[in-house]
N, C-alpha and C positions, 0 to 999 in steps of 0.2 A: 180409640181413646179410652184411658182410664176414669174409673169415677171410683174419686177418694170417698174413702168413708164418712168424714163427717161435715160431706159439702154435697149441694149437688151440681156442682158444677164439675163437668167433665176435662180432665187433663187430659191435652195431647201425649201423645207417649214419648215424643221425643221431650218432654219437660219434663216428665215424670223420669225417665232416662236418665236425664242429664242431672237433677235433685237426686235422685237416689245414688247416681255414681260418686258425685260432689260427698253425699251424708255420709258415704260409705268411706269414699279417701280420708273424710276428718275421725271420723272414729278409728279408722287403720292409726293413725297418725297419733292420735289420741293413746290408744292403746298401747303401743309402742311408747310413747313418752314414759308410761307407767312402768312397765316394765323395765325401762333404765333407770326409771328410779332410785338413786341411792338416798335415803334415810340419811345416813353418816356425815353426808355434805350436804346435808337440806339448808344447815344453820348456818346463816349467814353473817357477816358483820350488819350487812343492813338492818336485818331481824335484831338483832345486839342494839345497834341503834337505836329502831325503833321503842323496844322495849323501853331502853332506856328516858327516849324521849318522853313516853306516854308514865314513866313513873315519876319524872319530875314537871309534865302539864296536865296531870289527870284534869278534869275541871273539878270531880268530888271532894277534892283533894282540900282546899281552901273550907267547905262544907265541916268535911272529918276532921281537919282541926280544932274549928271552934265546937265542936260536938264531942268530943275524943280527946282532943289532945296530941300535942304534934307526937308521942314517942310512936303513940299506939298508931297515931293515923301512918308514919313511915313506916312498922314493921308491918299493918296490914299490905301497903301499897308493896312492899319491896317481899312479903313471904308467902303471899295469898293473890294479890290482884298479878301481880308484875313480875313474880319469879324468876330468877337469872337463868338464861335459857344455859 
């Protein structure tokens, strides 16, 4: 049996086998995803979406009006917070 380090309870090795084979396939898997990684196609519609949705329901939004002023509070929301991806 194995004893992890920062237990003192002793792992069978067929558990510790099995967990390190498992952590090993998700990291293979993992790494691999990275590596197909295209940048170029990351930007979605959804992300578009998104953006879009959180610059027209910020909650600060109603705040930085009465504080600001509606021009300044839409160019911060849409130049600074919320950038068009």
């Amino acid at each position: 049996a194995r004893h992890t380090a920062d237990t003192a309870v002793d792992v069978p090795d067929i558990v510790a086998t099995t967990l390190e084979d498992a952590v090993m396939a998700h990291l293979d898997l993992y790494l691999q995803q990275v590596s197909d990684y295209d940048a170029s196609s990351a930007t979605t519609n959804h992300q578009k979406e998104y953006v879009q949705y959180r610059k027209a329901n910020d909650p600060a939004k109603p705040m930085l009006k009465a504080l600001y002023g509606a021009p300044y509070t839409d160019d911060l929301l849409e130049e600074v917070l919320f950038p068009s991806i």
